[in-house]
C-alpha positions as a Markdown table, in Angstrom:
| # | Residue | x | y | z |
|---|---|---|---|---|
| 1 | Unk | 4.5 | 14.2 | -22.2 |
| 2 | Unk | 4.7 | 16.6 | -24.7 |
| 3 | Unk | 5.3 | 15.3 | -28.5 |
| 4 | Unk | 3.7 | 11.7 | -27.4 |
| 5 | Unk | -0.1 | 10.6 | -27.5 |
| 6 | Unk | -1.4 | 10.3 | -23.7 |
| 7 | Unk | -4.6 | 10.2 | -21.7 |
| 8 | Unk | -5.6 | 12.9 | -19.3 |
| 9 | Unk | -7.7 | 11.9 | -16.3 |
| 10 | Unk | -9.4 | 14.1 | -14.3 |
| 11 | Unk | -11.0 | 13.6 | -10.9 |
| 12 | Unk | -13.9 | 15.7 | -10.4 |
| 13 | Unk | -14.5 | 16.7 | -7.1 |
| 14 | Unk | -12.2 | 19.7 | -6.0 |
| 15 | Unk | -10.6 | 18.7 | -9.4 |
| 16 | Unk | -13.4 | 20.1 | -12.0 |
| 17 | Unk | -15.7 | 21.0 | -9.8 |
| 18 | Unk | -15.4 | 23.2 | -6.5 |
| 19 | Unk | -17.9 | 20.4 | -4.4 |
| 20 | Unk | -16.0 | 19.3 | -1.4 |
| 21 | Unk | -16.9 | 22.7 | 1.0 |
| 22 | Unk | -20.6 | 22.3 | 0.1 |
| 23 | Unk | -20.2 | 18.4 | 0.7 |
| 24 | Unk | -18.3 | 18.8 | 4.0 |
| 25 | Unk | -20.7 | 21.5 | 5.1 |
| 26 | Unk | -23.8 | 19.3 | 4.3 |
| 27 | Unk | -22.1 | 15.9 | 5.4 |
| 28 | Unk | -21.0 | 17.6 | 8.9 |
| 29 | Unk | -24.9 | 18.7 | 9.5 |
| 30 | Unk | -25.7 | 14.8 | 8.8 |
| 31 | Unk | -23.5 | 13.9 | 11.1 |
| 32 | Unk | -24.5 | 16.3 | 13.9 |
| 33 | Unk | -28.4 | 15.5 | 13.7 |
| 34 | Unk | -27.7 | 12.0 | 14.3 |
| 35 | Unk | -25.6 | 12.7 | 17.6 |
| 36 | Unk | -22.4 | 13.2 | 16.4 |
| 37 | Unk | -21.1 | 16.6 | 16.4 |
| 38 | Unk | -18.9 | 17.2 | 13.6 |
| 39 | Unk | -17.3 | 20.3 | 11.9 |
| 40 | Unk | -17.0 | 20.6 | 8.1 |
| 41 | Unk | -13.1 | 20.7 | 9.0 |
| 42 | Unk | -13.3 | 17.6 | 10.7 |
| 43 | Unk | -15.3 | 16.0 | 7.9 |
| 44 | Unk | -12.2 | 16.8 | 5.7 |
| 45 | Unk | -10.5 | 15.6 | 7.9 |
| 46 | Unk | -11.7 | 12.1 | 8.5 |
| 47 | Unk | -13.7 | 11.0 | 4.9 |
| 48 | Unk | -12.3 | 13.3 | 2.2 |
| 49 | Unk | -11.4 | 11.3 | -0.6 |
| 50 | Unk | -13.9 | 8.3 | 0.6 |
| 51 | Unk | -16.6 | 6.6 | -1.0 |
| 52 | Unk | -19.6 | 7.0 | 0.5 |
| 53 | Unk | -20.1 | 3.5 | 2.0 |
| 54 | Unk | -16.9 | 3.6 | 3.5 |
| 55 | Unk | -18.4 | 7.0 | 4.8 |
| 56 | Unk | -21.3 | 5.5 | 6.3 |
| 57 | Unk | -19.3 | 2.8 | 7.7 |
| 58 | Unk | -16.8 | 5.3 | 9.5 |
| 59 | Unk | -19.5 | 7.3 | 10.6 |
| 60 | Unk | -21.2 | 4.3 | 12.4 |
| 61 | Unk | -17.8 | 3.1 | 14.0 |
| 62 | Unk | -17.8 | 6.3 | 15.6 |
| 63 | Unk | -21.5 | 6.9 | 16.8 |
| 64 | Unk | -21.2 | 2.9 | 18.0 |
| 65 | Unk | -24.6 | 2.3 | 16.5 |
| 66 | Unk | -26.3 | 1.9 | 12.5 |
| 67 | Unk | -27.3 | 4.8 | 11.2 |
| 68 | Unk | -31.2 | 5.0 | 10.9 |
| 69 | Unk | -33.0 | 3.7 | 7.5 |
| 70 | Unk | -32.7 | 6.5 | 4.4 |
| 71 | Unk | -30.1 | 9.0 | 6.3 |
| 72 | Unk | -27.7 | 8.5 | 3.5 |
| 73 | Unk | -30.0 | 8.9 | 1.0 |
| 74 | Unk | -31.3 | 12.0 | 3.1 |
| 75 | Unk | -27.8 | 13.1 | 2.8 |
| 76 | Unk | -27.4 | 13.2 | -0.9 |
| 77 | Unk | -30.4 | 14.5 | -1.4 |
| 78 | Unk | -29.4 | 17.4 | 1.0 |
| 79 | Unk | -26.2 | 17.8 | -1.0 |
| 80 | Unk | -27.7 | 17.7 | -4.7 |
| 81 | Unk | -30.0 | 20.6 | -3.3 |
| 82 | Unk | -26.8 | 22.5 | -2.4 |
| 83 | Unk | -25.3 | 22.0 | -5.7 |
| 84 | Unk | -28.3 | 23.4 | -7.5 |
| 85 | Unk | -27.5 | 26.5 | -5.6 |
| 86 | Unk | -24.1 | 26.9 | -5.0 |
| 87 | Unk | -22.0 | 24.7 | -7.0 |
| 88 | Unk | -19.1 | 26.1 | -9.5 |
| 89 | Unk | -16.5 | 24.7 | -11.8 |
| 90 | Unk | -12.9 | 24.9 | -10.4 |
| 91 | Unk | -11.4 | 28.6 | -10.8 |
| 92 | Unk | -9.7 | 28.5 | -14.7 |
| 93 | Unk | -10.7 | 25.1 | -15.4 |
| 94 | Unk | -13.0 | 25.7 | -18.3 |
| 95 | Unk | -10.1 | 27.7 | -20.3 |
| 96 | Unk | -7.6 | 24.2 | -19.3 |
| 97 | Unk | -10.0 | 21.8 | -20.8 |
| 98 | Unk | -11.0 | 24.1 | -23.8 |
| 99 | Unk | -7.0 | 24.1 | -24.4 |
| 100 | Unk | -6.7 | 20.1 | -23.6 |
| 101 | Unk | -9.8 | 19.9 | -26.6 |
| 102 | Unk | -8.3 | 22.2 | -29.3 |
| 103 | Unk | -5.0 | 20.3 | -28.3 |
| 104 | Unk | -6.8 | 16.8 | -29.5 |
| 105 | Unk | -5.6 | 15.6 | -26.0 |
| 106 | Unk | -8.1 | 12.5 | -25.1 |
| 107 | Unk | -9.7 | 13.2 | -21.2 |
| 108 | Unk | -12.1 | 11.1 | -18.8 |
| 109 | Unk | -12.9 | 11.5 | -15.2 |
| 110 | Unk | -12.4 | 8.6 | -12.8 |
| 111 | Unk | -14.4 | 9.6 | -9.7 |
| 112 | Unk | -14.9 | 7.9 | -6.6 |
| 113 | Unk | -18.7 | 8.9 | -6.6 |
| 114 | Unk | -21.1 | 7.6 | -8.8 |
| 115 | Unk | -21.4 | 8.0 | -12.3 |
| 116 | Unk | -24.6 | 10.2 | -11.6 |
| 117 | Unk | -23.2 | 11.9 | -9.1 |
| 118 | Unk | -20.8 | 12.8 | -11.5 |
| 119 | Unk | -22.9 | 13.7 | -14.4 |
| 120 | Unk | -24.9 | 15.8 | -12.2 |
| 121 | Unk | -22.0 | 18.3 | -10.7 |
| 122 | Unk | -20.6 | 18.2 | -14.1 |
| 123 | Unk | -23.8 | 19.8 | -15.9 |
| 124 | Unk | -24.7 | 22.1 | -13.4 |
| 125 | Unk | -21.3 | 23.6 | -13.7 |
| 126 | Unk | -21.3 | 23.1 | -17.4 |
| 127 | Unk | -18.3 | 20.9 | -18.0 |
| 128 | Unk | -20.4 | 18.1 | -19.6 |
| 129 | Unk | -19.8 | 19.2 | -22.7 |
| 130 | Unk | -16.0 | 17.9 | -22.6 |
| 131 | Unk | -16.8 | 14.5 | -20.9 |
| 132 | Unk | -19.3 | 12.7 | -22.7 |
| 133 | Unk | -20.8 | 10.0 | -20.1 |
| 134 | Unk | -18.8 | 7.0 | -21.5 |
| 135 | Unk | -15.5 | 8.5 | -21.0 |
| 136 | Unk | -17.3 | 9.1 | -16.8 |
| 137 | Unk | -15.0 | 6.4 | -14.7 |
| 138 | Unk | -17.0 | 5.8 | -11.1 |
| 139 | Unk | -15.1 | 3.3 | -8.4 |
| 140 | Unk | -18.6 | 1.6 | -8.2 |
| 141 | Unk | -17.4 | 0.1 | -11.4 |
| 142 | Unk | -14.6 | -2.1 | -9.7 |
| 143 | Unk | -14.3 | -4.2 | -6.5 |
| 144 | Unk | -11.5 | -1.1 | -4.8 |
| 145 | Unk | -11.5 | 2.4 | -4.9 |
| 146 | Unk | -8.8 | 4.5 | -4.2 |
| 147 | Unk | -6.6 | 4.4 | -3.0 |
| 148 | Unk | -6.2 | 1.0 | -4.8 |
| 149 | Unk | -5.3 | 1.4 | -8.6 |
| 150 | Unk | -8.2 | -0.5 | -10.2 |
| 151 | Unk | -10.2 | 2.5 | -11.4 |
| 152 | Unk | -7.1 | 4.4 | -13.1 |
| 153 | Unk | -6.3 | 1.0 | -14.9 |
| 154 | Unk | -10.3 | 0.9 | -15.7 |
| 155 | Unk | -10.4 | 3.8 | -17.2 |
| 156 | Unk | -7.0 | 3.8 | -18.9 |
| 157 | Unk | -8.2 | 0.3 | -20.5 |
| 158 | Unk | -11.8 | 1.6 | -22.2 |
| 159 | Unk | -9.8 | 4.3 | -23.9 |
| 160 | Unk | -7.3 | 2.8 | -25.0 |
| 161 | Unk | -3.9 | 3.7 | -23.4 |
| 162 | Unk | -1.6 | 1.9 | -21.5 |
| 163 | Unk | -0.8 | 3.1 | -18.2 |
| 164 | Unk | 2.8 | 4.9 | -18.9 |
| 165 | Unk | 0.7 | 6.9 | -20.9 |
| 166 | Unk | -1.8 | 8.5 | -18.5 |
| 167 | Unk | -1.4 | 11.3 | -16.4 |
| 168 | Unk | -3.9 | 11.7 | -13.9 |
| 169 | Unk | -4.6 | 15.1 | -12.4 |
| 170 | Unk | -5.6 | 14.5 | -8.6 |
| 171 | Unk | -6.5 | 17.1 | -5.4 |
| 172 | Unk | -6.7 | 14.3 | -2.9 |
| 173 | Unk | -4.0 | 11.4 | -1.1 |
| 174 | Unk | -6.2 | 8.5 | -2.0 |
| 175 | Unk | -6.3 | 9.7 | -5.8 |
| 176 | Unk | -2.6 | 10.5 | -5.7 |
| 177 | Unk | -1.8 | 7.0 | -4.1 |
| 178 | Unk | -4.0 | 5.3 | -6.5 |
| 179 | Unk | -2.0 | 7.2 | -9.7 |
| 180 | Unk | 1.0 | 6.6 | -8.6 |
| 181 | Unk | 0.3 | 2.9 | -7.6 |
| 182 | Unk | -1.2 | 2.4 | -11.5 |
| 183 | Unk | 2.1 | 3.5 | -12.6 |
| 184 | Unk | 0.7 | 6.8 | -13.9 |
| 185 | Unk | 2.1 | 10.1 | -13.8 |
| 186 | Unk | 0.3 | 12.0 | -11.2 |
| 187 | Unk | -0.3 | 15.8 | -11.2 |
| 188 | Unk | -1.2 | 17.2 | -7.5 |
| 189 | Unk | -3.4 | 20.5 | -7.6 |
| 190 | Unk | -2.9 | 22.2 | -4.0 |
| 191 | Unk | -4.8 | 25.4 | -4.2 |
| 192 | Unk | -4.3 | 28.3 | -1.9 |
| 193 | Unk | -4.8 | 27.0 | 1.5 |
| 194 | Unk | -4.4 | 23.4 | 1.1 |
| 195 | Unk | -0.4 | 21.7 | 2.2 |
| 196 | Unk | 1.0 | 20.7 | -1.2 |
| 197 | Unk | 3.2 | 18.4 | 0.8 |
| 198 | Unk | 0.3 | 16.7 | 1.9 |
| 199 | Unk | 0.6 | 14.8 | -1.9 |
| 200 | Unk | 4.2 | 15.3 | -2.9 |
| 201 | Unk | 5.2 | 12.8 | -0.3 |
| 202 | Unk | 3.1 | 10.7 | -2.0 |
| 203 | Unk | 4.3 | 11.5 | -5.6 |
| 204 | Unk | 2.3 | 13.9 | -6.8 |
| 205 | Unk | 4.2 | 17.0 | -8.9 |
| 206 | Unk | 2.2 | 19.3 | -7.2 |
| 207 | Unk | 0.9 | 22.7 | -8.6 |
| 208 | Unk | -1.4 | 25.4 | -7.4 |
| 209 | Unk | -3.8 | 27.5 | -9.9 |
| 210 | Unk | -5.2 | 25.2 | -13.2 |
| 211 | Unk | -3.4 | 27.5 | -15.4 |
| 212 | Unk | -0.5 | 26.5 | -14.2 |
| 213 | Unk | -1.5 | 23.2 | -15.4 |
| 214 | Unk | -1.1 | 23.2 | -19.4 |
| 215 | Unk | 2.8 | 24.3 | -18.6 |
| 216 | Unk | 3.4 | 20.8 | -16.8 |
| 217 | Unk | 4.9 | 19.5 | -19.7 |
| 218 | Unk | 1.5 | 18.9 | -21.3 |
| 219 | Unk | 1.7 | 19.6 | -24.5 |
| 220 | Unk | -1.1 | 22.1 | -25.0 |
């Protein structure tokens, strides 16, 4: 992309943020007090990438009953108490998006949470100060998440760039899937321990430290 004007968009969990252990951990111990024992792995496993009413919706297919009144909001209250502890911006990702600024490179995030989910992780890490909340895409804001495209093209539309000029930088299949199927450039981050052919086979150019990232024919 380099010498052309494009749109970087950024998932946020696993992406900008390091969420998705504390999530799993906290989602697993959910899932266990209701009768289901579940490991963090398996969590991962089964839900990563998911919004969380298709969560809920797994979970009770599984248990064979409906979950009891306020355990999801039990859940995220759970997590957000977590995150005020624990939670940390992905490993060089502040010195990336400082680089993507000074560049004059337009961002968002397109999320599958919710926008205040997002807003929250994002200023207890301190990465609000490069995403402003209208440039904060959630899937609540179309009818699909991923992996359907809707929320790339969403977000690609409200700033302002056609598709062929967005490169979306993704840590999950869904997200890949979705990219790819918007017709977007897709940038797979596969840190140490996770299979970057796990999103390559889905057409992700994978790498695996963010400062790797500005060297992906970026521009910046």
């Amino acid at each position: 992309m380099k010498g052309r004007r494009y749109l970087l968009i950024f998932d946020c969990d696993g992406v900008l943020v390091d969420s998705e252990p504390i999530s799993n951990r906290v989602l697993a111990a959910a899932i266990s007090a209701i009768g289901l024992p579940m490991s963090a792995e398996q969590v991962a496993e089964s839900f990563e990438g998911m919004r969380l009413a298709d969560i809920q919706s797994g979970v009770e297919s599984q248990l064979g009953r409906r979950l009891p009144a306020g355990w999801l909001a039990d859940f995220e209250a759970d997590r957000a108490a977590a995150f005020e502890k624990e939670l940390a911006p992905v490993s060089g990702i502040d010195a990336v998006l400082g680089k993507a600024i000074a560049a004059g490179i337009p961002m968002c995030v397109a999320s599958q949470a919710r926008r205040d989910k997002t807003a929250l992780t994002l200023g207890l890490t301190g990465l609000s100060r490069f995403f402003p909340e209208a440039v904060l895409f959630s899937s609540t804001m179309v009818e699909h998440g991923k992996p359907h495209p809707g929320l790339f093209l969403l977000a690609a539309e409200r700033m302002g760039f056609d598709p062929a000029d967005c490169v979306v930088v993704e840590d999950g299949v869904l997200g890949v899937e979705a990219g790819r199927a918007a017709g977007m450039r897709v940038l797979g981050y596969a840190p140490a321990g996770r299979d970057p052919d796990r999103l390559s086979i889905k057409g992700a150019e994978t790498f695996t430290s963010m400062a790797q990232l500005p060297a992906r024919r970026l521009g910046f």
